[in-house]
C-alpha positions in Angstrom: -49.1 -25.0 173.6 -49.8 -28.6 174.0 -53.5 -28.5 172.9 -55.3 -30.2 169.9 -57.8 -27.8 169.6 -60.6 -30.2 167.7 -63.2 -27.5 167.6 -61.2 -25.3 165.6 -60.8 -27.8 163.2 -63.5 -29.9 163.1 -65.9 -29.5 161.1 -63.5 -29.2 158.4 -64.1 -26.1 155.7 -65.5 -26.8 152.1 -65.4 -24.6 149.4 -68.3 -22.3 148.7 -70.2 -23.9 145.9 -71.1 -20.8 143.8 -67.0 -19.6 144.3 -66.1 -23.6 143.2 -68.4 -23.1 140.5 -66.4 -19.7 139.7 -63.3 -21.3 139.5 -64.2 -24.5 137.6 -65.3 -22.3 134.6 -61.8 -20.4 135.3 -59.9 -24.1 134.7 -62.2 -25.3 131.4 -60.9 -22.0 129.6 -57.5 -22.3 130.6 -57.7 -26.0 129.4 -58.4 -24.7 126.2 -55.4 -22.2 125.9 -52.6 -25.1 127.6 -53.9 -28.0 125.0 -54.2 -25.7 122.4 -50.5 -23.9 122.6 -48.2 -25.1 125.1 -46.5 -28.3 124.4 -44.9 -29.0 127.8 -41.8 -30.8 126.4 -40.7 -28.3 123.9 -41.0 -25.9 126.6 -38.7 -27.7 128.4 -36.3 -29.3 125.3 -35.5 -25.5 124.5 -36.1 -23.7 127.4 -38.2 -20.7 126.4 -41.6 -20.3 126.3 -43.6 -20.0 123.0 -43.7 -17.0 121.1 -47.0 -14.7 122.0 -47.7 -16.6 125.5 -47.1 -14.2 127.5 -49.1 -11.7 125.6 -51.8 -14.1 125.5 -51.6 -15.3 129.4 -52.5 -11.0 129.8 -55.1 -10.8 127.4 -56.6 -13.6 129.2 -57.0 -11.9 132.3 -54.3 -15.2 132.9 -51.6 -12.8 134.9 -54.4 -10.8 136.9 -56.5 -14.1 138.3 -57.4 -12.0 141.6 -57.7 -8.6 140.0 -61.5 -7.0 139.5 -62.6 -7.8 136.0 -63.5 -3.8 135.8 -59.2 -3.7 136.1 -58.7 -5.8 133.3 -58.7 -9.4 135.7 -60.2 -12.2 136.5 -61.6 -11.7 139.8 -61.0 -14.9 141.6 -60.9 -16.2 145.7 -57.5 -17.2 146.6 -58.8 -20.6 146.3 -59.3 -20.1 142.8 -56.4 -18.4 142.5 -54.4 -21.3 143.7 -56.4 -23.9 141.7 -56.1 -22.2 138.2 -51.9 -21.8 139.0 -52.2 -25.8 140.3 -54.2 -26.4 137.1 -51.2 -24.9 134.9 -48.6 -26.6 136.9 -50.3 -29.7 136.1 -49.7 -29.0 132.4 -46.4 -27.0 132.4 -44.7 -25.6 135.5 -43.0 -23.4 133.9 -46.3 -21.3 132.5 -47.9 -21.5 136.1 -44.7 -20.1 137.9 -45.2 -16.8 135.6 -48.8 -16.8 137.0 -47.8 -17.5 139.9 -45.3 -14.9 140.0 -47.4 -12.4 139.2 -50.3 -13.4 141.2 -48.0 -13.6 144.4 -45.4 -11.2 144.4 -46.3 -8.7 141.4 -47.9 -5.2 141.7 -51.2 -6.1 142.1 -50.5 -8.4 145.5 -49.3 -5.1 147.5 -52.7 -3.4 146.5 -54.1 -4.1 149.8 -51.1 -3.2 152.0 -51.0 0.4 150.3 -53.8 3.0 151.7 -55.0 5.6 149.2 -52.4 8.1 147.8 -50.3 8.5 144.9 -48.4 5.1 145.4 -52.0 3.2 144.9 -52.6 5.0 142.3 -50.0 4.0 140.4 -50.1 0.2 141.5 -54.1 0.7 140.2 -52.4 2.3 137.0 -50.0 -0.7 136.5 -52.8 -3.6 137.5 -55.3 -2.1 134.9 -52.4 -1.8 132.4 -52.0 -5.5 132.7 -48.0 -5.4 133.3 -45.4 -8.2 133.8 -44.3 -7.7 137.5 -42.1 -9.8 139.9 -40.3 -9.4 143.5 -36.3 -8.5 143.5 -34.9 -9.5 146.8 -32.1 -12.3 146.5 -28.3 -11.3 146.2 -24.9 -13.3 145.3 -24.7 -13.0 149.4 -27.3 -15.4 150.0 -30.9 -15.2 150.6 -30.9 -16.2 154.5 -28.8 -13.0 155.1 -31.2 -10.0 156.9 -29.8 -7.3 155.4 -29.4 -7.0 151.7 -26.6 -5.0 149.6 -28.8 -3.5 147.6 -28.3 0.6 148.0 -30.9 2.9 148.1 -29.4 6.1 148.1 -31.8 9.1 148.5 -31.5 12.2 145.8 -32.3 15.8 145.9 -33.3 16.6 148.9 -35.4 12.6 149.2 -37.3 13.5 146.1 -35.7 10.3 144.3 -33.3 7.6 145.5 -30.4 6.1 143.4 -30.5 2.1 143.3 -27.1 -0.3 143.0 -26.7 -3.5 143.5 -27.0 -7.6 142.0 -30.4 -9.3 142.3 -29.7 -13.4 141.5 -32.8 -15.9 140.8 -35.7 -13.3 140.0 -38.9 -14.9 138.6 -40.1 -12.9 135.7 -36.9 -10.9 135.9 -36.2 -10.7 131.8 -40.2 -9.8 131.3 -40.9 -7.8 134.0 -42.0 -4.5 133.5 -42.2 -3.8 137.2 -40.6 -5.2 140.0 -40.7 -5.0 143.7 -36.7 -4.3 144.8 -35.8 -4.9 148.2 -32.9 -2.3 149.4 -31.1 -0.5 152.3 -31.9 3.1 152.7 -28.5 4.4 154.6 -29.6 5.2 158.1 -26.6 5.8 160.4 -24.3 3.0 161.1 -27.3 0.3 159.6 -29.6 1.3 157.4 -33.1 0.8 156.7 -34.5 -2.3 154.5 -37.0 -1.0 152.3 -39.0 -1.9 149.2 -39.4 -0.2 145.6 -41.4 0.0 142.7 -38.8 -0.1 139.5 -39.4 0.6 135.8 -37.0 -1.6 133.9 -37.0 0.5 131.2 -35.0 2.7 133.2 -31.8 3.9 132.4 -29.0 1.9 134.7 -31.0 -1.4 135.0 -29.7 -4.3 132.7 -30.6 -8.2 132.8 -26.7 -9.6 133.8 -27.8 -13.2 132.5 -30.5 -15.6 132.3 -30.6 -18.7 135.0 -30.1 -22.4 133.5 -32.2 -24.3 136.4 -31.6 -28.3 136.8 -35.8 -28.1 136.3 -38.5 -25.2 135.6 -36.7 -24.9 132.0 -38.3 -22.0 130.2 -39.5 -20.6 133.1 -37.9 -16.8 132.9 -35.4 -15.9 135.9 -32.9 -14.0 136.1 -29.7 -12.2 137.3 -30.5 -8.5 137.2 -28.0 -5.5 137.6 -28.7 -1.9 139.2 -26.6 0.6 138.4 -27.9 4.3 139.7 -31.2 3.9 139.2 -33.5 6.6 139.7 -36.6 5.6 141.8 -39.1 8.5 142.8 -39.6 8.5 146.4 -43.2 8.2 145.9 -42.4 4.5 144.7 -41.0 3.7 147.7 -43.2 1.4 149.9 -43.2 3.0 153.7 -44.5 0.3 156.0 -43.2 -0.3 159.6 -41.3 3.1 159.5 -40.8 2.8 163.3 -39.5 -1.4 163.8 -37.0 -1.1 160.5 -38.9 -3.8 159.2 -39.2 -4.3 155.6 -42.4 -6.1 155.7 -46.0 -5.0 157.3 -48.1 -7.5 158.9 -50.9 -7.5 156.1 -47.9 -7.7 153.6 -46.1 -10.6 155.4 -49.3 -12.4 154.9 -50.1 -11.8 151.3 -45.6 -13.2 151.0 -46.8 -16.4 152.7 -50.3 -16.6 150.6 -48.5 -16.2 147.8 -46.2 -18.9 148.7 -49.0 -21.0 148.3 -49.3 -20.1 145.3 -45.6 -20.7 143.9 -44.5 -23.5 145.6 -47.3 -25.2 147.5 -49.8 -25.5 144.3 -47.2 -26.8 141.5 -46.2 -29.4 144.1 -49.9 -30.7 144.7 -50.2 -30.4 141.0 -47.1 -33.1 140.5 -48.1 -35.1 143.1 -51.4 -35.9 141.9 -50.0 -36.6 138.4 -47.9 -38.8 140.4 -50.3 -41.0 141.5 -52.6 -41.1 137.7 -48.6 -42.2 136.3 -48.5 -44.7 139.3 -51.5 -46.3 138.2 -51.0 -46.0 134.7 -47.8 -47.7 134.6 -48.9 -50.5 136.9 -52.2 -51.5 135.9 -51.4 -53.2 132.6 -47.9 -55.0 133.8 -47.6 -58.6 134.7 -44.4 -59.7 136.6 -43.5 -63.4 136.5 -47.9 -64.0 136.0 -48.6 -62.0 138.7 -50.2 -58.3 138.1 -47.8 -55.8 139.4 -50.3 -54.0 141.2 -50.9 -57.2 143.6 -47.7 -57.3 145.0 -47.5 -56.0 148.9 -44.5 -53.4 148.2 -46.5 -52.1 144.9 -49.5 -51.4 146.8 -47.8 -50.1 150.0 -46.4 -47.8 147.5 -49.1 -46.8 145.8 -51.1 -46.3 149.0 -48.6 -44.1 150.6 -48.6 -41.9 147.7 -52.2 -41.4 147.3 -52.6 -40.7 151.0 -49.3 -38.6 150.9 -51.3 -36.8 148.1 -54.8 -36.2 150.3 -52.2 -34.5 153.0 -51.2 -32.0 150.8 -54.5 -31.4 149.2 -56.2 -31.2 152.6 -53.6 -28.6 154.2 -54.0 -26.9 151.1 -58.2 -26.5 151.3 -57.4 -25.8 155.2 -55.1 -22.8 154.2 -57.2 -21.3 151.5 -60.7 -21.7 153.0 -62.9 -19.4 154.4 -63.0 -19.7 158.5 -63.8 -17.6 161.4 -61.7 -14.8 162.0 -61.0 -16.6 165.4 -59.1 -19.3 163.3 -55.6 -17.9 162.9 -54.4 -20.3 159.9 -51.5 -18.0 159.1 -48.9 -20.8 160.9 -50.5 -23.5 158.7 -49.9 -21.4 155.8 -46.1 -20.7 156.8 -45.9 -24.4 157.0 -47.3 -25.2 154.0 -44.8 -24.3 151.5 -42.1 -26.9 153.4 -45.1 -29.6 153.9 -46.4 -29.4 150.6 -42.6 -29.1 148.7 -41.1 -32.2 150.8 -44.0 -34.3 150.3 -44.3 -34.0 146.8 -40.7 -34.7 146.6 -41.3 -38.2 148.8 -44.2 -38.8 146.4 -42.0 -38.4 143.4 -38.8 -40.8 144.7 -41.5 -43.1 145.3 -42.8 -43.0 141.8 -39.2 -42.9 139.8 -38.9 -46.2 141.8 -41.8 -48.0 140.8 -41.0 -46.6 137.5 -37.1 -47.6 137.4 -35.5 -47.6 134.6 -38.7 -45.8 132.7 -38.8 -42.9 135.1 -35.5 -42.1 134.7 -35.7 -42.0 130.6 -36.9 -38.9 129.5 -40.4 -38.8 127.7 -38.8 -37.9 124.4 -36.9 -40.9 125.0 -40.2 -43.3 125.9 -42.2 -42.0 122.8 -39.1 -42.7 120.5 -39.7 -46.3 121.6 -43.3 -46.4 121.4 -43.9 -46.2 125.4 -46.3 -43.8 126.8 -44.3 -40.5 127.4 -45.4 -40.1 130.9 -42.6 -37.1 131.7 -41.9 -37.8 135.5 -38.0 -37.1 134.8 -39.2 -33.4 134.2 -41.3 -33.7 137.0 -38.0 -34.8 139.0 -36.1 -32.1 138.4 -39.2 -29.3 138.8 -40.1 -30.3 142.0 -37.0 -30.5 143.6 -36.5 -26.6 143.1 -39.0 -26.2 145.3 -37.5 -27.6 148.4 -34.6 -24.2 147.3 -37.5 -21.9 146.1 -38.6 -19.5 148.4 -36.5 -20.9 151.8 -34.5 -23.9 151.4 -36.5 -26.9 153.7 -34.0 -27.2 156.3 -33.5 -23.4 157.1 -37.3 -23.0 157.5 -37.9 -25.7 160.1 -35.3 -23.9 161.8 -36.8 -20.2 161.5 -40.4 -21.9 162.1 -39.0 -23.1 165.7 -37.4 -20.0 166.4 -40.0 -17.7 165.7 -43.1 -19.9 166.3 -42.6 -22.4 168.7 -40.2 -20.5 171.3 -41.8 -17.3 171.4 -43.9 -19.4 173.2 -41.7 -20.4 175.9 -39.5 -17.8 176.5 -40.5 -16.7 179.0 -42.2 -19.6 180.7 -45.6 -20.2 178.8 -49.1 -18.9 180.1 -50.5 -22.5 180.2 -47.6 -23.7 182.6 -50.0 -25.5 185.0 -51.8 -27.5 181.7 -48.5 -28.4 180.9 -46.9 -29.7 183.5 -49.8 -31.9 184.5 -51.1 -34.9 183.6 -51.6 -36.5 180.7 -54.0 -35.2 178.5 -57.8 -36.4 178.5 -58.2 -38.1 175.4 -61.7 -39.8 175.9 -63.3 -37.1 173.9 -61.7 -39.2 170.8 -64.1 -42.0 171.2 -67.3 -39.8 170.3 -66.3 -38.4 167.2 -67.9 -39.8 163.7 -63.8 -41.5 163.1 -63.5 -45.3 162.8 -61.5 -46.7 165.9 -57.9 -46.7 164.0 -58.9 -43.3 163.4 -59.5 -42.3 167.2 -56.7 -43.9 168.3 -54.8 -41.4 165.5 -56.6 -39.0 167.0 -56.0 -39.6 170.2 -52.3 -40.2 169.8 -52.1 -37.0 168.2 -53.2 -35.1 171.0 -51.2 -37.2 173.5 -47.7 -35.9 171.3 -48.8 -32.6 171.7 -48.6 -32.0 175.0 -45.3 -34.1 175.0 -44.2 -31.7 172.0 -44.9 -28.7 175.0 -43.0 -30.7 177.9 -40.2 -31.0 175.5 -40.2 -27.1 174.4 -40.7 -26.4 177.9 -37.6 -28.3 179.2 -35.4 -26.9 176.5 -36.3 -23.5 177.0 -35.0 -24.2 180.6 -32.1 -25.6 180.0 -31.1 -24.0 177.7 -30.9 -20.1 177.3 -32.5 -18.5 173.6 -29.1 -18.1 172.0 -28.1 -21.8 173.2 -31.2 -23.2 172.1 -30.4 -21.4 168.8 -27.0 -22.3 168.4 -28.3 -26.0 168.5 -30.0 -25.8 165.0 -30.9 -29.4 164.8 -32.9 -29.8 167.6 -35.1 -27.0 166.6 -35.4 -28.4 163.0 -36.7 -31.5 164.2 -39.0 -30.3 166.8 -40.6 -28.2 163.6 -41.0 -31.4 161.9 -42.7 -32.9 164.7 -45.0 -29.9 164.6 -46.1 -30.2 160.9 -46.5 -34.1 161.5 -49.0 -33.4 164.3 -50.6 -30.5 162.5 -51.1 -32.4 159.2 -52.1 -35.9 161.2 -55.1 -33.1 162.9 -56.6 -32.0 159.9 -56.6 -35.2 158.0 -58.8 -36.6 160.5 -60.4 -33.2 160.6 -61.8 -33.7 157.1 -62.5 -37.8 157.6 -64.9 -36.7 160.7 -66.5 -34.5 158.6 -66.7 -36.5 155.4 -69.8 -38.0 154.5 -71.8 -40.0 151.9 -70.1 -42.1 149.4 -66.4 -40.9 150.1 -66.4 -41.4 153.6 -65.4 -44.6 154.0 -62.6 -44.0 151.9 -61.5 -41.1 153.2 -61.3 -43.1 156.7 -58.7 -45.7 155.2 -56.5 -42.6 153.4 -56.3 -40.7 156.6 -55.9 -44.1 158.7 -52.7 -44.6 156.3 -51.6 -41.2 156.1 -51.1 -40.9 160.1 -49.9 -44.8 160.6 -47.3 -43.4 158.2 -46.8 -40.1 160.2 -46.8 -41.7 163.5 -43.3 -44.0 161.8 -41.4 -41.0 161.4 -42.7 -39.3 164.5 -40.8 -42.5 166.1 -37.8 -41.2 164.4 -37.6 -37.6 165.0 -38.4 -38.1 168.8 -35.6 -40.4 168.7 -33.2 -38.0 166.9 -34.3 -35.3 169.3 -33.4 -37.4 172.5 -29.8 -37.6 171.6 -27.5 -35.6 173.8 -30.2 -35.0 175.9 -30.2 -37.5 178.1 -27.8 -37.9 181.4 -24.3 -39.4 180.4 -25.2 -40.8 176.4 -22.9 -40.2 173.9 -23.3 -38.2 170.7 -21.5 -38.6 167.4 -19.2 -36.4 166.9 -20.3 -34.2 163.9 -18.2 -31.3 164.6 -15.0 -32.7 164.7 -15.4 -34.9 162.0 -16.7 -31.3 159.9 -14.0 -29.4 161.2 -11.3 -32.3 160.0 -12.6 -32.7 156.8 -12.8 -28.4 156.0 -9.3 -28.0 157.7 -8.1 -30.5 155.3 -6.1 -32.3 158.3 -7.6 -35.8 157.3 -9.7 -38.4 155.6 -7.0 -37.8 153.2 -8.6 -41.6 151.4 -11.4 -39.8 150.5 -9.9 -38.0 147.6 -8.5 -41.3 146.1 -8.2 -41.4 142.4 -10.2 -38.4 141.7 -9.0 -36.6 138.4 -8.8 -32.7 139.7 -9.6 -30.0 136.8 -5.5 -29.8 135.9 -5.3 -33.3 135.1 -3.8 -34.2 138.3 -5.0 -37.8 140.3 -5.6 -37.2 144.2 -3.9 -40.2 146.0 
């Protein structure tokens, strides 16, 4: 809309003290479990978890973290849900995606999008039972697709439906007890997408194979088959029976919660051990007499990685705290699972660089040797699944512009005058408790927010909805303008509203997280300005795509490559 709406923002939430308190006993008791039986490495070295885990993760109370304790759980906020999962992920990923899992997408997460009946009672019988649960919705076809394969094919007279089809990439899949299957009920020519409850001890359901990720090794997922199986219809889930919709408001938002949970808290968790293996590897080296940690590039390095690092931590306490109900946080939260994953990733290229050559060994390699075993290779390949996990990056900024931003402006917006009018008043920045680099960030911030609505506005008329659509680049950089702005806002949300001894510190991490945001800003306004403007050229990417996949040229680019039969391209 054009607005940086301070008010909303600023003060910046804190955590409850008494619910902190709640969850920093949560964390101490899990130490004691991780340090005591999970030896990350071997987890990863063979791929499995240990022998009893699991069972102990659910006598725990370790797979129920939000559940009552009178139902067998823990009882936590979704802030403490999300720190006890980071505080896992920080030990293993693999052990805090099975948390994660089950915290996010298992039985117990629909419990509020279910009203009384026989359905909640069974979801109630399976919580209290303490199962293994998980969610069932990707196919061979590809995740992005809207409809789903999956059959649902109702029995005697409705009382039951018959279930067939492939699930790929299903967290908890092998373990599950319980899982959530999306499928199409036949309905006419289309069909209606729908969700089930299904007992994998039932007859007709059979784990295919077990996925072999590049990272998350040990972490159970799976290919799952469904041949006929029978599903009571009182296991079917009957939200939005009038849009087709497979997914209720209320249950949409626990999805994206949970996403914080799965991809958003692991990736914190990395980064931050990021920035301790940063420190550790630097502080004792010398390079030709000098201490590494003097030289300009080592400490513009380390800097942007420890403010990269407060980003995520603050979107994180933005999308998990407690705030008006006025404060609709539910686009932050969308945001944050492509914020969080991307970042962490630019945090960990960052690091394996600094590193080198030590990074890239492996931490079996490094003890072997007598070096610390710092394990950032594992780290490398666990965080890049989550730029895949859950929407791969790219797609989202391109869903995120369709259904976020241009809702807005099709048709014209309501605040058409406020946008077309001057620029912004940005004096307001001068009175706020932020050091003058700081209102100048702030400032600059709201002055690319209303050019962020100028620019919506004049592609939404001049371009119809399906054209805008068609040109998916533009709208996947406009969404990364968006979460540059938005992250830049609540960074110096939280420096305002910092006090005492970590305020002036919290002023220089902000003032270098958004002089780093406002570089790439530079770039993606730049990127969007091409083709747009009166008579410039554009590379041309489709012709050079359609060449290549026609296999009518750039013939030079197959030299010398050694095809499977044993023939040489030339």
């Amino acid at each position: 809309m054009g607005r940086l709406a301070w008010d909303l923002i600023c003060p910046f939430p804190v955590q409850d003290d008494a619910d902190r308190r709640a969850g920093d006993r949560a964390i101490s008791e899990l130490s004691d479990l991780l340090t005591g039986q999970v030896d990350a490495e071997r987890i990863d070295r063979e791929r499995r978890l240990p022998d009893g885990l699991l069972e102990r993760l659910g006598e725990g109370g370790w797979l129920a973290l939000a559940t009552p304790p009178e139902s067998g759980g823990r009882g936590l906020s979704p802030h403490n849900v999300f720190r006890v999962v980071h505080a896992a992920a920080g030990w293993s990923v693999p052990v805090a995606q099975v948390m994660a899992v089950q915290a996010a997408i298992g039985v117990g997460a629909l419990l509020p999008a279910v009203d009384a009946g026989p359905l909640r009672s069974y979801l109630l019988e399976l919580v209290t039972d303490g199962v293994l649960s998980g969610s069932a919705d990707t196919e061979p076809s590809g995740a992005a697709n809207q409809g789903r394969d999956t059959v649902a094919t109702p029995v005697d007279d409705g009382s039951a439906y018959l279930l067939s089809g492939e699930k790929i990439h299903i967290g908890n899949g092998p373990v599950a007890h319980t899982l959530i299957v999306s499928a199409t009920v036949p309905d006419g020519d289309t069909g209606t997408r729908r969700l089930f409850l299904v007992d994998t001890t039932s007859p007709g359901f059979r784990v295919r194979s077990t996925h072999e990720f590049m990272g998350l090794r040990g972490f159970p997922i799976a290919a799952l088959d469904f041949a006929e199986v029978r599903v009571p219809a009182e296991h079917m889930l009957l939200e939005a029976p009038d849009t087709g919709n497979r997914l209720t408001p209320t249950l949409m938002q626990l999805v994206i919660t949970g996403r914080m949970y799965l991809i958003a808290a692991p990736s914190l968790a990395l980064a931050r051990r990021c920035v301790h293996w940063a420190r550790e590897f630097a502080e004792p080296r010398v390079i030709d007499g000098r201490p590494l940690a003097e030289y300009e590039l080592t400490r513009r390095l380390i800097a942007d990685n420890v403010a990269d690092t407060f980003v995520m931590d603050t979107l994180v306490r933005w999308c998990l705290a407690d705030t008006p109900e006025a404060v609709n946080r539910l686009p932050e939260q969308m945001a944050a699972k492509n914020i969080t994953s991307v970042t962490c990733w630019r945090v960990l290229d960052r690091t394996m660089s600094l590193l080198a050559g030590e990074g890239f060994e492996t931490a079996d390699s490094k003890a072997a040797r007598g070096a610390p075993p710092l394990p950032l290779e594992r780290a490398y390949r666990d965080a890049r699944g989550f730029r895949i996990s859950g929407g791969v990056d790219f797609l989202l900024d391109y869903w995120a512009s369709q259904v976020s931003t241009f809702a807005h402006y099709y048709p014209e917006p309501d605040n058409l005058a406020e946008i077309e009018s001057g620029e912004p008043d940005v004096s307001w920045c001068a009175d706020t408790a932020l050091h003058p680099r700081n209102q100048e960030h702030l400032a600059e911030v709201a002055r690319q927010s209303m050019r962020f609505a100028r620019t919506a506005l004049a592609l939404s008329r001049k371009h119809s909805r399906q054209e805008l659509a068609d040109r998916q680049q533009r709208l996947v950089v406009l969404n990364r303008i968006l979460d540059e702005l938005a992250t830049s806002a609540l960074v110096l949300a939280r420096a305002a509203s910092t006090g005492g001894a970590e305020a002036e510190d919290t002023q220089r991490l902000a003032d270098v997280a958004c002089s780093a945001a406002r570089v790439r800003l530079d770039g993606y306004w730049t990127e969007l300005a091409e083709g747009e403007v009166p008579g410039q050229d554009t590379a041309d990417h489709a012709a050079v795509a359609a060449t290549w996949m026609s296999r009518g040229g750039f013939g030079v680019l197959g030299d010398d490559l050694i095809d499977p039969d044993g023939e040489v391209r030339s």
